[in-house]
N, C-alpha and C positions, 0 to 999 in steps of 0.2 A: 504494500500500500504506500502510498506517494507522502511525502510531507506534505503536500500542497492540500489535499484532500483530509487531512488531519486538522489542518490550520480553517480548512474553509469551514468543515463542519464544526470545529472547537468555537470562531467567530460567528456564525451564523446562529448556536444554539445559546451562547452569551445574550446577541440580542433578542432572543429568545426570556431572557435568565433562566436559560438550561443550565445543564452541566454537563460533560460530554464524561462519562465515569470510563468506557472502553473503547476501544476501535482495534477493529482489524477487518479480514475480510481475505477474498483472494481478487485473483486477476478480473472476474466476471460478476462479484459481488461485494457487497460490502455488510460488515455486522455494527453495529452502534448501541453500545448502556446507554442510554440518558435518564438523567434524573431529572424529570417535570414536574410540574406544577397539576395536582388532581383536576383542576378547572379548565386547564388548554386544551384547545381542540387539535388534538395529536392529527389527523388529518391534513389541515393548513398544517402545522408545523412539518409535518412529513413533504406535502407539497412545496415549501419553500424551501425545503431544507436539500432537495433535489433539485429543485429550480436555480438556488443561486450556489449549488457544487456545480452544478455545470456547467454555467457561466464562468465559474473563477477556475473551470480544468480547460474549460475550451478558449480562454484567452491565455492563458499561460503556456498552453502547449497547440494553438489551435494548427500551425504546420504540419507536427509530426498528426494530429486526429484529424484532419481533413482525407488521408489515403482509408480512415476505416469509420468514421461518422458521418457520413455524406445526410442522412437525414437529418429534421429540427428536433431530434429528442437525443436523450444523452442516458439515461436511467430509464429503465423499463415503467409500467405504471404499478406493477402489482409490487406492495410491499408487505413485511408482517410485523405485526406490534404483538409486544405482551408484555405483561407487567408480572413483576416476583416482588417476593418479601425480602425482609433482612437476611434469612438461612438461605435462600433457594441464591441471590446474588451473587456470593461467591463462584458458586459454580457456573452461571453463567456467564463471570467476567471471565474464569478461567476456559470456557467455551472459544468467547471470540481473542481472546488472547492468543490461544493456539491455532486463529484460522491465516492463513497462509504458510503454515509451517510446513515441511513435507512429512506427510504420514507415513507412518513407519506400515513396512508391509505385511499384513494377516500372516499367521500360522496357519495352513492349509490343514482343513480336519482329516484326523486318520479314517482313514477307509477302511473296512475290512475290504479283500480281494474281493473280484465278482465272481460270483458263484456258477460254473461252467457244467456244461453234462456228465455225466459220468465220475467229476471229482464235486461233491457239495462244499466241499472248506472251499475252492478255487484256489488249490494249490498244485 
């Protein structure tokens, strides 16, 4: 994830008087904690808060995003909100904290052999 996208969301939810508590995200997504206020319409905040990242990504870098944003959006429309408690937090900061990291690869579960005619172990 870019500084630039750090900085724009960190100022955007200031004017907000957000608090931007996490960020991370990969190449094609982004995750954000924020700490809001029970009465704001997280919607408009969500709308804005993608409106003017993409303004402040597409004049900072608009050269190199012109070969791969040729359309007027920049952020997809669907987004997901949800809110946690004091317990559940933790783990969700530690969630987007670890997004862009590279995932370590599965243990492939053991098999028994397959089971063939004439031998039923498949051995």
């Amino acid at each position: 994830m870019t500084p630039e996208l750090l900085d724009a969301f960190t100022a955007i939810l200031a004017n907000w008087r957000c608090e931007l508590i996490e960020f991370g995200g990969k190449a094609d997504h982004v995750h954000l904690v924020v700490g809001i206020h029970p009465a704001l319409n997280i919607s408009i905040l969500i709308n804005n808060l993608k409106f003017a990242s993409a303004r402040c990504v597409r004049t900072r870098f608009a050269n190199h995003l012109a070969k791969f944003y040729w359309k007027p959006y920049f952020w997809h429309r669907a987004y997901y909100v949800g809110s946690v408690d004091g317990a559940s937090l933790e783990t969700v900061k530690r969630y987007v904290e670890t997004q862009g990291t590279k995932e370590k690869p599965r243990k492939a579960a053991k098999r028994p052999p397959p089971v063939t005619e004439g031998n039923p172990r498949g051995t």
